[in-house]
PyMOL Python script that loads the backbone (N, CA, C, O; Angstrom):
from pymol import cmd

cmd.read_pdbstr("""\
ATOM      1  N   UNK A   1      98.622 236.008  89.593  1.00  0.00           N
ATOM      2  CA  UNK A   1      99.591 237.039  89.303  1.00  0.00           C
ATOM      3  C   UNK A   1     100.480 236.593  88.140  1.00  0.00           C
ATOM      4  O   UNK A   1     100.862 235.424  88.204  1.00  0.00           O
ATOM      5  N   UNK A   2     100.894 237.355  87.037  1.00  0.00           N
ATOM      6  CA  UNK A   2     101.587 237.160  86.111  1.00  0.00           C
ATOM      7  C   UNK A   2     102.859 236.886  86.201  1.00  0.00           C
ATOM      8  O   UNK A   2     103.445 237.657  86.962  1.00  0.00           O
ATOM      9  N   UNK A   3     103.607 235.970  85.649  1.00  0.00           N
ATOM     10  CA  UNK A   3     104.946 236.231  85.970  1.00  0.00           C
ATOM     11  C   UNK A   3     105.879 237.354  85.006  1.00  0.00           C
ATOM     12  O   UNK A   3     105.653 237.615  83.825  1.00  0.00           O
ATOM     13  N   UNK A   4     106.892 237.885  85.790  1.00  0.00           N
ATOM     14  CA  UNK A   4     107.631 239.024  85.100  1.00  0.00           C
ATOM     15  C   UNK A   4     108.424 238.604  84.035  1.00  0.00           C
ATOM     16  O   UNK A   4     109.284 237.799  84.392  1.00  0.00           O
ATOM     17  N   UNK A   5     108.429 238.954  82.495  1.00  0.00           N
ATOM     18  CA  UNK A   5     109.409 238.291  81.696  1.00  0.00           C
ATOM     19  C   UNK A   5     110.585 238.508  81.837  1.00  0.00           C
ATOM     20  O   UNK A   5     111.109 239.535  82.267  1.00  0.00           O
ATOM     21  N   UNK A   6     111.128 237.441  81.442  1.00  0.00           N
ATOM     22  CA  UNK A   6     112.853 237.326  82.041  1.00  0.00           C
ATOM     23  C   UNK A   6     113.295 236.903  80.045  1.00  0.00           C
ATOM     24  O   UNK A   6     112.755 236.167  79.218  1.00  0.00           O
ATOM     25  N   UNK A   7     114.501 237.819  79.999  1.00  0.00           N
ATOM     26  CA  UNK A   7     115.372 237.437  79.499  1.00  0.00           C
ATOM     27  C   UNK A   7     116.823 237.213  79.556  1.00  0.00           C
ATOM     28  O   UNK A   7     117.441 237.713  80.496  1.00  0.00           O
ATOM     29  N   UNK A   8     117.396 236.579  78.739  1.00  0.00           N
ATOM     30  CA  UNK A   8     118.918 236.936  78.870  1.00  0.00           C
ATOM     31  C   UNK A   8     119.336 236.656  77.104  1.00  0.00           C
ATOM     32  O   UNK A   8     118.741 236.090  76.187  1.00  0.00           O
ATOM     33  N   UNK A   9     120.683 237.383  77.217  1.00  0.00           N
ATOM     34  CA  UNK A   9     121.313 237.000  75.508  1.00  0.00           C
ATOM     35  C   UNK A   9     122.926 236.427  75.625  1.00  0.00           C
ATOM     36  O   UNK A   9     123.880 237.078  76.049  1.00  0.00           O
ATOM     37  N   UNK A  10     122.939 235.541  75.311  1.00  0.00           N
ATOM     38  CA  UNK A  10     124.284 234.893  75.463  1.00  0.00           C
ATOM     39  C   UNK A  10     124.993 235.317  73.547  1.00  0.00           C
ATOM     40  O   UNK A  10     124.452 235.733  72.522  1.00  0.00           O
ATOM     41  N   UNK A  11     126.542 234.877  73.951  1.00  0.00           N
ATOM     42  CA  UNK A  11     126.800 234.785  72.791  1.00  0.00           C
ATOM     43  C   UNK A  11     128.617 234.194  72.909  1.00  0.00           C
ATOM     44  O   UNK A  11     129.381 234.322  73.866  1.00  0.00           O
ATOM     45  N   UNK A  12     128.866 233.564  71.600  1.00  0.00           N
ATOM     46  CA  UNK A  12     130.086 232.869  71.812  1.00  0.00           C
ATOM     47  C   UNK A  12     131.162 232.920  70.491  1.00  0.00           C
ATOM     48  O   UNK A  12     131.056 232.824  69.268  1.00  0.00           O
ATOM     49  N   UNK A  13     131.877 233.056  71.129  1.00  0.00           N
ATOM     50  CA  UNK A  13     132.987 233.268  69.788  1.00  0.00           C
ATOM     51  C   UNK A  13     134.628 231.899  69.901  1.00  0.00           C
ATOM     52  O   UNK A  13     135.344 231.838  70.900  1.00  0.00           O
ATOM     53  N   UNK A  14     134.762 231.310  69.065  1.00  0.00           N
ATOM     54  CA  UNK A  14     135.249 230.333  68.987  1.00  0.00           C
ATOM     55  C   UNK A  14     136.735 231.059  69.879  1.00  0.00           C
ATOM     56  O   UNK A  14     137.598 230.201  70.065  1.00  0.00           O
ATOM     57  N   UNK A  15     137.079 232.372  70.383  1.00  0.00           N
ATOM     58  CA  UNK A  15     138.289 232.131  70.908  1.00  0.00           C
ATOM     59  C   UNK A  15     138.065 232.152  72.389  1.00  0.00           C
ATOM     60  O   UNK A  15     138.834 232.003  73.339  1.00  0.00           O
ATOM     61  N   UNK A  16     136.755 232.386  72.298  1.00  0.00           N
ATOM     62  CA  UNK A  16     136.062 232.428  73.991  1.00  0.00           C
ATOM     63  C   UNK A  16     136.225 230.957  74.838  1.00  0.00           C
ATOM     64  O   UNK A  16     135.853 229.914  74.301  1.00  0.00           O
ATOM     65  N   UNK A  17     136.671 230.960  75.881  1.00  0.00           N
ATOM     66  CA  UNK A  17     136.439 229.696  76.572  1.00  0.00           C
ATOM     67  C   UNK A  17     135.062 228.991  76.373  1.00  0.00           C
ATOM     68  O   UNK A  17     134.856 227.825  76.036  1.00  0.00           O
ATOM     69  N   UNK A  18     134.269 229.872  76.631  1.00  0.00           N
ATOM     70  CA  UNK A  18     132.854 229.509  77.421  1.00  0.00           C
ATOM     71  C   UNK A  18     131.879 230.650  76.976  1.00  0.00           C
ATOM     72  O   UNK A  18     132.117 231.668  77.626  1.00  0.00           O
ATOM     73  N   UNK A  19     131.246 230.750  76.420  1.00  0.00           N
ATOM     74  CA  UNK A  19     129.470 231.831  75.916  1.00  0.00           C
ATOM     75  C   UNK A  19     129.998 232.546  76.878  1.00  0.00           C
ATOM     76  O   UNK A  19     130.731 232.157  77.788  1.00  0.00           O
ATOM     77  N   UNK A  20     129.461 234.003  76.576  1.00  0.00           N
ATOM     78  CA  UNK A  20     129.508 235.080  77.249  1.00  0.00           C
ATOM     79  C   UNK A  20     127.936 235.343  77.708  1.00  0.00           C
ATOM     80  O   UNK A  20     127.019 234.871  77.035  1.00  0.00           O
ATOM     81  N   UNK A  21     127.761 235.896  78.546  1.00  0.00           N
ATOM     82  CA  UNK A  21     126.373 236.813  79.335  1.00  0.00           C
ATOM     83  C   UNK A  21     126.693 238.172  78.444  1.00  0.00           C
ATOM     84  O   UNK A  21     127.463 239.094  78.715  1.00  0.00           O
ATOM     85  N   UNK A  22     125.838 237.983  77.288  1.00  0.00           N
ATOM     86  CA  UNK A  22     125.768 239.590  76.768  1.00  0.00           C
ATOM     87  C   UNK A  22     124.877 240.874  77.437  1.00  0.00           C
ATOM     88  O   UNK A  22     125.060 242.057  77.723  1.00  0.00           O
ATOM     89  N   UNK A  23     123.647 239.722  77.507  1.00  0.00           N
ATOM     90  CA  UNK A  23     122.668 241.087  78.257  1.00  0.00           C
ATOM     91  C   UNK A  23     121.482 240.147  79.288  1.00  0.00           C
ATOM     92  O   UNK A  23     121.108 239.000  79.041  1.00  0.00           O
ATOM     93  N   UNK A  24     121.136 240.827  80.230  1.00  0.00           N
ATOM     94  CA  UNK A  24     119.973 240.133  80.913  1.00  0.00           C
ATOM     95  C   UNK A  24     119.253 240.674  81.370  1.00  0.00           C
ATOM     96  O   UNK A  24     119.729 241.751  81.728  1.00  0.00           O
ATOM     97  N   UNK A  25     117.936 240.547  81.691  1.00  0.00           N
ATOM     98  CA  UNK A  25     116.919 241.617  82.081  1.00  0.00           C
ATOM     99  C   UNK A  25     115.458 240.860  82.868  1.00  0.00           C
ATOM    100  O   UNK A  25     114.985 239.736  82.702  1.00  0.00           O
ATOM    101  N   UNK A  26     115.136 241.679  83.514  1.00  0.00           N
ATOM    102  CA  UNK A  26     113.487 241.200  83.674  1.00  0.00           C
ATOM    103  C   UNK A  26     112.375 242.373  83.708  1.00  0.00           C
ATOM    104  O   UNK A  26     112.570 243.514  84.127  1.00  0.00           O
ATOM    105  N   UNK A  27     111.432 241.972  83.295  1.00  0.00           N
ATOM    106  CA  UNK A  27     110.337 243.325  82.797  1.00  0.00           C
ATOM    107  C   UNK A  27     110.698 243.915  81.403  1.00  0.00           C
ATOM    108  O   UNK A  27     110.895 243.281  80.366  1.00  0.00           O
ATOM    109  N   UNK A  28     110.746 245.367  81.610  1.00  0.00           N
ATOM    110  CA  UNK A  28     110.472 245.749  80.669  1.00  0.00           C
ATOM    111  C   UNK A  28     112.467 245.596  79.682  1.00  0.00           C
ATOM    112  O   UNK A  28     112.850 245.742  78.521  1.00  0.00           O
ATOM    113  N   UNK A  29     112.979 245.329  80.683  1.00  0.00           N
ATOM    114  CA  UNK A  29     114.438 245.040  79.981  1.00  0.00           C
ATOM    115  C   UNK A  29     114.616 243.832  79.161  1.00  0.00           C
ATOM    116  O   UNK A  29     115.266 243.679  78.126  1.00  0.00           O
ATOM    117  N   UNK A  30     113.948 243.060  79.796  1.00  0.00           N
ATOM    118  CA  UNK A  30     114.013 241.710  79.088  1.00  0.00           C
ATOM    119  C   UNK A  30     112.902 241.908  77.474  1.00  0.00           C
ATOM    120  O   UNK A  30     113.178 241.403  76.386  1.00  0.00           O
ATOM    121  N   UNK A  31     111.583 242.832  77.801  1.00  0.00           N
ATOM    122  CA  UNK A  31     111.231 242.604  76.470  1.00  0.00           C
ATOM    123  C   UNK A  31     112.269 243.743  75.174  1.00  0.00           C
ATOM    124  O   UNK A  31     112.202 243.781  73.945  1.00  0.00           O
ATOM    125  N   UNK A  32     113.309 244.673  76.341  1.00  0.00           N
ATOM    126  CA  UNK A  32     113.869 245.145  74.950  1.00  0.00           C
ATOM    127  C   UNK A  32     114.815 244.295  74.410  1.00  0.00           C
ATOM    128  O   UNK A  32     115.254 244.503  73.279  1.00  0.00           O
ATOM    129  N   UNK A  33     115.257 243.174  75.220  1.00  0.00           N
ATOM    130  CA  UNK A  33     116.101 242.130  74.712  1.00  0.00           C
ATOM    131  C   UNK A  33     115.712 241.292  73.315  1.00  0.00           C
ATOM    132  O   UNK A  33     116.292 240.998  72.270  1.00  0.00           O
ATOM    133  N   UNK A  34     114.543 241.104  73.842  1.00  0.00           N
ATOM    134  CA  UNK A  34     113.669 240.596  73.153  1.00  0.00           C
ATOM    135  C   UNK A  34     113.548 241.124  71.521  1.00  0.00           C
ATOM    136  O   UNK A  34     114.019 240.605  70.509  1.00  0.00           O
ATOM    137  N   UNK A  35     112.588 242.575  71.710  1.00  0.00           N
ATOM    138  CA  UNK A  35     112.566 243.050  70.570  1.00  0.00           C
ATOM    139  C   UNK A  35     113.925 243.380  69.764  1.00  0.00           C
ATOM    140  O   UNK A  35     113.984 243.164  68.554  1.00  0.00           O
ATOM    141  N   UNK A  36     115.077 243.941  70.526  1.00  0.00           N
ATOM    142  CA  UNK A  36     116.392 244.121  69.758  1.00  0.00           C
ATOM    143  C   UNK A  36     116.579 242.810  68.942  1.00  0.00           C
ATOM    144  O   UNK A  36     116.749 243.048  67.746  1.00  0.00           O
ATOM    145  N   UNK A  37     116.595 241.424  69.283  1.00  0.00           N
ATOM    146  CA  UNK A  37     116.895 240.384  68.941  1.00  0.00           C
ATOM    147  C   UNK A  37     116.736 240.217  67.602  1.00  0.00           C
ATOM    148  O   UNK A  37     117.453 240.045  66.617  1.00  0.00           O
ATOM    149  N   UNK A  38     114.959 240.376  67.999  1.00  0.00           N
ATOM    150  CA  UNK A  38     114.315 240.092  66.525  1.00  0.00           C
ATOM    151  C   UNK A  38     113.876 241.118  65.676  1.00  0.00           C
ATOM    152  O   UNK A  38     113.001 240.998  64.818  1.00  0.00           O
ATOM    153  N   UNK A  39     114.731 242.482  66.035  1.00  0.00           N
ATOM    154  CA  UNK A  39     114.795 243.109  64.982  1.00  0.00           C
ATOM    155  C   UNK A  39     115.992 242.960  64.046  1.00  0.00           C
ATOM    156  O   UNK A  39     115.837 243.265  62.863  1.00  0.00           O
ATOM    157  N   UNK A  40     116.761 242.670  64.327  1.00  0.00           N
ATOM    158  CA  UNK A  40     118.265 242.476  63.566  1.00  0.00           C
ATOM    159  C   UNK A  40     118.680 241.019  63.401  1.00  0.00           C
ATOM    160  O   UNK A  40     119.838 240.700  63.128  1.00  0.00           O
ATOM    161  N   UNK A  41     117.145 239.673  63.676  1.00  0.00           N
ATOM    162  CA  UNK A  41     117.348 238.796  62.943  1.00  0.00           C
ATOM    163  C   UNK A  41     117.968 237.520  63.689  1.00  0.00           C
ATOM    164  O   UNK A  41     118.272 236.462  63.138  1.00  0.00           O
ATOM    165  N   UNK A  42     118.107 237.854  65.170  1.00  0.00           N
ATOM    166  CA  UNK A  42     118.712 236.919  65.817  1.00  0.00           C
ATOM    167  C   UNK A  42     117.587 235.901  66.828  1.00  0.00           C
ATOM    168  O   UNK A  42     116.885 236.314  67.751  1.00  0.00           O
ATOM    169  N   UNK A  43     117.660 234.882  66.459  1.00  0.00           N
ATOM    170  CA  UNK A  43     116.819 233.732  66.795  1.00  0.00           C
ATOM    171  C   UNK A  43     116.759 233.967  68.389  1.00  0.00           C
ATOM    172  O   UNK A  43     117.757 234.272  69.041  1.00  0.00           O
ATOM    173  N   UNK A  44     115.450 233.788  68.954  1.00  0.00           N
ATOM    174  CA  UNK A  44     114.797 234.266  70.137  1.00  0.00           C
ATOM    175  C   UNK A  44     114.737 232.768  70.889  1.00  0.00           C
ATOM    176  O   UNK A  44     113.682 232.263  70.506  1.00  0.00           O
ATOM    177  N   UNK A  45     115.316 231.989  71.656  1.00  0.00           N
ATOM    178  CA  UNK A  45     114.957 230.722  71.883  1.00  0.00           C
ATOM    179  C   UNK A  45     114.177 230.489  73.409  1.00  0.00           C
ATOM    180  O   UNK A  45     115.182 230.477  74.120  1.00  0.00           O
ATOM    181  N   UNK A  46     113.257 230.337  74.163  1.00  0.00           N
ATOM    182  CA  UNK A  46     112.786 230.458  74.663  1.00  0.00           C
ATOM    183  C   UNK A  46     113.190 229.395  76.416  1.00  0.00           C
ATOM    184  O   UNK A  46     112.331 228.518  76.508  1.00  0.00           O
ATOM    185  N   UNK A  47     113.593 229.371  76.904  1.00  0.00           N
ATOM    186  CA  UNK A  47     114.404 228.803  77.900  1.00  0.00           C
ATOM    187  C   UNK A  47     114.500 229.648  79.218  1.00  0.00           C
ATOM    188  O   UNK A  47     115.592 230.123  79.529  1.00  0.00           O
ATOM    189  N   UNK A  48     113.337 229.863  80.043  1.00  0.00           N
ATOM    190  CA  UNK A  48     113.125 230.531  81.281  1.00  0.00           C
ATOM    191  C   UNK A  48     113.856 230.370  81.907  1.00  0.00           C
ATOM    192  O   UNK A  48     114.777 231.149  82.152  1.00  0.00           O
ATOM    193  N   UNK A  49     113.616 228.943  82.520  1.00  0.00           N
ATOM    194  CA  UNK A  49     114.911 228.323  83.648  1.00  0.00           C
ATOM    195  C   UNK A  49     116.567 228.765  83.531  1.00  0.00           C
ATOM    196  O   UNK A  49     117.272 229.145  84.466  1.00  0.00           O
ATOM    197  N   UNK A  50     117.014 228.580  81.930  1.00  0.00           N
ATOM    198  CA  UNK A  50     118.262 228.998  82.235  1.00  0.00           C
ATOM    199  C   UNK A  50     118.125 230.707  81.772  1.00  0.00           C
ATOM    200  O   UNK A  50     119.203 231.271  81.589  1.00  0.00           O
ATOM    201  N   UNK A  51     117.351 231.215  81.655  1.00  0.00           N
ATOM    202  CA  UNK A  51     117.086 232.871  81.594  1.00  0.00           C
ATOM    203  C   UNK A  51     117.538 233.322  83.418  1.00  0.00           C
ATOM    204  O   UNK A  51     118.285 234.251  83.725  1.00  0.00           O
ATOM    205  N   UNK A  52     117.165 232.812  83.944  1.00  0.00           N
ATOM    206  CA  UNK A  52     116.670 233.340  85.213  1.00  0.00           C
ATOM    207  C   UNK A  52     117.875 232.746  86.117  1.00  0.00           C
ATOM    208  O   UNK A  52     118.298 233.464  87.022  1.00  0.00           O
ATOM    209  N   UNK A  53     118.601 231.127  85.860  1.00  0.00           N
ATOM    210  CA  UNK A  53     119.656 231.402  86.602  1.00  0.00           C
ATOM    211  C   UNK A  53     120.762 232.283  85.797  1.00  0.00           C
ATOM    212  O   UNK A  53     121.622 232.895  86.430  1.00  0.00           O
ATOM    213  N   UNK A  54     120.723 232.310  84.818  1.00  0.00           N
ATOM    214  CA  UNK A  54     122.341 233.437  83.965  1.00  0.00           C
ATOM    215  C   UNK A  54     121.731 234.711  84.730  1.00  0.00           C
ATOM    216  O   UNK A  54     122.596 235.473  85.164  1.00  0.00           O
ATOM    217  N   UNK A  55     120.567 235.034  84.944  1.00  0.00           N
ATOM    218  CA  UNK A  55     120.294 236.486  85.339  1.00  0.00           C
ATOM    219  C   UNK A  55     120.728 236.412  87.105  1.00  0.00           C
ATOM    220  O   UNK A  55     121.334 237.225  87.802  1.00  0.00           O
ATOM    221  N   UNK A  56     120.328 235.524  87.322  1.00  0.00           N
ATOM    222  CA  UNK A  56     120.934 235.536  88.686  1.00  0.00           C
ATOM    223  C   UNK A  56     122.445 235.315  89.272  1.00  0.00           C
ATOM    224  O   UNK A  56     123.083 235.687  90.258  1.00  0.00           O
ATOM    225  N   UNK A  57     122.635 234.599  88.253  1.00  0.00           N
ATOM    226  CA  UNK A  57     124.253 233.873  88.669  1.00  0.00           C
ATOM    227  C   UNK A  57     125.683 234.989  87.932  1.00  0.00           C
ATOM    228  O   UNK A  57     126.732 235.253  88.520  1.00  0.00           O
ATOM    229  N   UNK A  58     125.382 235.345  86.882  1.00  0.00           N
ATOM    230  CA  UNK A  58     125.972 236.736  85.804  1.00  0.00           C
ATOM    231  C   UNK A  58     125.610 237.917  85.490  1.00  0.00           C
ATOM    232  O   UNK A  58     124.544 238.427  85.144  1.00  0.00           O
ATOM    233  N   UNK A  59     127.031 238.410  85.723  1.00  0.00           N
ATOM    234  CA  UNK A  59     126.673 239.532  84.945  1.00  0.00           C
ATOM    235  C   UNK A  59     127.023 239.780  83.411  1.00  0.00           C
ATOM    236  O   UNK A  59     127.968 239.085  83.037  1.00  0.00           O
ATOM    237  N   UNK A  60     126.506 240.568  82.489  1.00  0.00           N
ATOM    238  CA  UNK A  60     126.654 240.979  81.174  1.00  0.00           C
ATOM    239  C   UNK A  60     128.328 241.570  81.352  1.00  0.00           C
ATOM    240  O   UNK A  60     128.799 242.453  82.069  1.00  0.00           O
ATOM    241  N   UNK A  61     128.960 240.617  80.324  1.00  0.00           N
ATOM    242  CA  UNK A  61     130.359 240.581  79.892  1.00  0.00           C
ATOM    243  C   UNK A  61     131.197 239.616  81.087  1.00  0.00           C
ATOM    244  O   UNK A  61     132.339 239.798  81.507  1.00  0.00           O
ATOM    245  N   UNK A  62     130.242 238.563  81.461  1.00  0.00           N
ATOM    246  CA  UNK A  62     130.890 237.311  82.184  1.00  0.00           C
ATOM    247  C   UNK A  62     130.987 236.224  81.275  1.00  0.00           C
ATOM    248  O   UNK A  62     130.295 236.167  80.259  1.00  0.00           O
ATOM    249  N   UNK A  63     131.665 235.519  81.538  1.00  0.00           N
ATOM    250  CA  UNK A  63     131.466 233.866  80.466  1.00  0.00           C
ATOM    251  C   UNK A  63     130.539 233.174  81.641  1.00  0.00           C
ATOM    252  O   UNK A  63     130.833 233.158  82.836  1.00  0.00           O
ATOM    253  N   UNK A  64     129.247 232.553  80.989  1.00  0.00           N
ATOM    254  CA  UNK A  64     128.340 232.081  81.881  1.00  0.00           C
ATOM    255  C   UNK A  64     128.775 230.339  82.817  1.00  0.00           C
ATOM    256  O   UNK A  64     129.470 229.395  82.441  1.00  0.00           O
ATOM    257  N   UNK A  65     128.097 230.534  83.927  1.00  0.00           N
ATOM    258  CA  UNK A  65     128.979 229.637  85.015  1.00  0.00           C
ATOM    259  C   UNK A  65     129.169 228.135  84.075  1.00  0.00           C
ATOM    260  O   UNK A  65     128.799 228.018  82.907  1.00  0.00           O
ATOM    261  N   UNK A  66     129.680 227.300  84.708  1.00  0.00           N
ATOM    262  CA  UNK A  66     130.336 226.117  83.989  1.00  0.00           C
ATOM    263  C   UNK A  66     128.751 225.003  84.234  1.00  0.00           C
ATOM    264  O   UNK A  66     128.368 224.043  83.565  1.00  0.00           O
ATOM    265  N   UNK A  67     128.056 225.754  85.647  1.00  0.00           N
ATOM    266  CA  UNK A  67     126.831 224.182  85.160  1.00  0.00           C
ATOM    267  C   UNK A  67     125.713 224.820  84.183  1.00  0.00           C
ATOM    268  O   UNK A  67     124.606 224.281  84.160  1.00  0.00           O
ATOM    269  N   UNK A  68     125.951 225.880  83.426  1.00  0.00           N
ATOM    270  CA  UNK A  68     125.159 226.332  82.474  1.00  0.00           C
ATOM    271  C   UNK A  68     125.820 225.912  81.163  1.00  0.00           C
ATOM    272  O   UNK A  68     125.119 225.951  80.152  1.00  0.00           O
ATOM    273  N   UNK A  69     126.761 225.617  81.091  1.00  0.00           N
ATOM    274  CA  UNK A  69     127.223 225.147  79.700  1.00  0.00           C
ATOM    275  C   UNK A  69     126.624 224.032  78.772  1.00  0.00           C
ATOM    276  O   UNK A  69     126.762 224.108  77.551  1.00  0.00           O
ATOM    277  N   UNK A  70     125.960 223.002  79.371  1.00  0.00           N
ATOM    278  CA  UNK A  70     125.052 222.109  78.658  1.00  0.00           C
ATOM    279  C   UNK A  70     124.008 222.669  78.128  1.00  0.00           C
ATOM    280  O   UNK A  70     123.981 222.564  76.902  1.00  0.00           O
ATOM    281  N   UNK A  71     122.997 223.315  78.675  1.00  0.00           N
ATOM    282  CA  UNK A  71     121.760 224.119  78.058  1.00  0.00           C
ATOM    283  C   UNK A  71     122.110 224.898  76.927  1.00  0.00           C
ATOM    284  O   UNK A  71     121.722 224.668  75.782  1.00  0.00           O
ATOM    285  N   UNK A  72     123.309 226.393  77.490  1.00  0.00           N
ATOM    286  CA  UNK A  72     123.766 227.204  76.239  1.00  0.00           C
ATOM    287  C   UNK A  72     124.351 226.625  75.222  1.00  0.00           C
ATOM    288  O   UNK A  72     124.419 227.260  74.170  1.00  0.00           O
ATOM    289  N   UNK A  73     124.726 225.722  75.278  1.00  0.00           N
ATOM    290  CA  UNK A  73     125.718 224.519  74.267  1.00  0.00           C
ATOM    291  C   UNK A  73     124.149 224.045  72.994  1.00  0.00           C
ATOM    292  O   UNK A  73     123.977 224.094  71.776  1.00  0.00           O
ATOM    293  N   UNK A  74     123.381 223.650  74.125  1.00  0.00           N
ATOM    294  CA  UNK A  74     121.936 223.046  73.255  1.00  0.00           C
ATOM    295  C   UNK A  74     121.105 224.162  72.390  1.00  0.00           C
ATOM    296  O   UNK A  74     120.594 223.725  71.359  1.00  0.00           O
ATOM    297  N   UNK A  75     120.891 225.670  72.710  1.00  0.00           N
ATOM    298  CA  UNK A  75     120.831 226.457  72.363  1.00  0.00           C
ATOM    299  C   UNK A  75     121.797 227.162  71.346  1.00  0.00           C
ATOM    300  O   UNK A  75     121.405 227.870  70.418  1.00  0.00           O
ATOM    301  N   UNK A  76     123.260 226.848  71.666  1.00  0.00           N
ATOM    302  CA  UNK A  76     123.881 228.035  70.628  1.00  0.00           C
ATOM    303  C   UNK A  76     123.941 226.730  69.058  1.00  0.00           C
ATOM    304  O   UNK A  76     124.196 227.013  67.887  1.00  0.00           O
ATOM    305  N   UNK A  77     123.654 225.555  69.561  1.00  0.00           N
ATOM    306  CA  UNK A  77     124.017 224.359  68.467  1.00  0.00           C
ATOM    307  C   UNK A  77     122.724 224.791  67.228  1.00  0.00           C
ATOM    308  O   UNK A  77     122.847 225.196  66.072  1.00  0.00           O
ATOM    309  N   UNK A  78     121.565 224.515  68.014  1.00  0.00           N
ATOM    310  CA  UNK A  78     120.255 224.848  67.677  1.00  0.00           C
ATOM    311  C   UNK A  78     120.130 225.844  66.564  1.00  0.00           C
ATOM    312  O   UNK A  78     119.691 225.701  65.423  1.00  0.00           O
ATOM    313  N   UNK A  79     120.777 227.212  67.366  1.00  0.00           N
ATOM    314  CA  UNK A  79     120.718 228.726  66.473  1.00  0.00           C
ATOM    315  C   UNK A  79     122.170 228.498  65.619  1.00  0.00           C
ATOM    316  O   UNK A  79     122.516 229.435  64.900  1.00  0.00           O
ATOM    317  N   UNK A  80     122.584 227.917  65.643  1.00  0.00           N
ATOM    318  CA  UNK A  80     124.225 227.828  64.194  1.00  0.00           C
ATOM    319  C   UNK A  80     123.413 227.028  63.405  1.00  0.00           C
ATOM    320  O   UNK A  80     123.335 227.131  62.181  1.00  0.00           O
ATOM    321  N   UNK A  81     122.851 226.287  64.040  1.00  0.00           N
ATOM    322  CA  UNK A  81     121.892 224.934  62.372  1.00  0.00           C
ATOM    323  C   UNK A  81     120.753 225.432  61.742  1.00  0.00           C
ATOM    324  O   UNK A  81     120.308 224.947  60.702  1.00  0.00           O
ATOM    325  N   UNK A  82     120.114 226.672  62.509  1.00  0.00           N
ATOM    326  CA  UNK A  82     119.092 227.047  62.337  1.00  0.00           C
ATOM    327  C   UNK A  82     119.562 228.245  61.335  1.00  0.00           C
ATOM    328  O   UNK A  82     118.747 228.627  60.497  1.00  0.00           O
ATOM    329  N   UNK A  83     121.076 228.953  61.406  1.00  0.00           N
ATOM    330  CA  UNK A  83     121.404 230.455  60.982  1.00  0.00           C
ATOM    331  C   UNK A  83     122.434 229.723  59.939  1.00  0.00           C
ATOM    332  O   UNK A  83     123.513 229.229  60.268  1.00  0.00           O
ATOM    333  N   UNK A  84     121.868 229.751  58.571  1.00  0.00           N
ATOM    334  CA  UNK A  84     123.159 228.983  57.900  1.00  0.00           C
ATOM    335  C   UNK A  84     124.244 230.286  57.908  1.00  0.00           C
ATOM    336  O   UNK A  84     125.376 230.127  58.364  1.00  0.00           O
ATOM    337  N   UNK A  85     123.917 231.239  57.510  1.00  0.00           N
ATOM    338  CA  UNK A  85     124.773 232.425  57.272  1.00  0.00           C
ATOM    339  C   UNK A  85     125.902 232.144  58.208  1.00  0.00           C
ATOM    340  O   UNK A  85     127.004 232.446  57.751  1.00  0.00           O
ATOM    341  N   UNK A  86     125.886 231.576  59.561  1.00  0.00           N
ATOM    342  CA  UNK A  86     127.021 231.949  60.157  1.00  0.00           C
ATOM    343  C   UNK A  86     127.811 230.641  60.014  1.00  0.00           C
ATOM    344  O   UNK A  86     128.383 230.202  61.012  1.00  0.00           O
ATOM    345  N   UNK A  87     127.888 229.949  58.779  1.00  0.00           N
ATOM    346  CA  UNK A  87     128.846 229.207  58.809  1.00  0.00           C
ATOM    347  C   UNK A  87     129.878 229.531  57.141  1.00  0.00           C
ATOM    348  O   UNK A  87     130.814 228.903  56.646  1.00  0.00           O
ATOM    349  N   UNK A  88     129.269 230.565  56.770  1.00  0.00           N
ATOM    350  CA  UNK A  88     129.855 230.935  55.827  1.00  0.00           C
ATOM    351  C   UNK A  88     131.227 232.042  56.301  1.00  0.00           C
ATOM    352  O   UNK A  88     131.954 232.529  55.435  1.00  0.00           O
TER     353      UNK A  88
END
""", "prot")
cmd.dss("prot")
cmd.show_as("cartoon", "prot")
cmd.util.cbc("prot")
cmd.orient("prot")
């Protein structure tokens, strides 16, 4: 049996405590996560495990729980080095 795709979209703004839970989904929600992403250019990083607890543990417009902060930390570092634009 296949497994169901899971996404989620975090995002963080320097006056934010902690990344926000923008959107999360599984099935066919998660692939519009997906496609929205990478239509407007935003790096898709692939991380099930913490897909699936933010989807379980948050909701969209939460700051994601505090033992998720190491992973999203490794991820949002990743996509700022990877996106020069956003340091301009």
């Amino acid at each position: 049996m296949a497994k169901r795709k899971i996404a989620s979209a975090i995002g963080y703004s320097k006056n934010d405590p902690a990344p926000v839970l923008l959107a999360s989904g599984r099935g066919r929600e998660a692939e519009q996560i997906i496609a929205i992403a990478q239509k407007s250019g935003i790096a898709v990083i692939e991380d099930s495990a913490l897909a699936s607890l933010l989807d379980s543990t948050a909701k969209p417009g939460d700051f994601i729980p505090p033992w998720c902060w190491e992973a999203a930390a490794k991820i949002l570092a990743f996509v700022m080095k990877a996106d020069s634009h956003f340091f301009k």
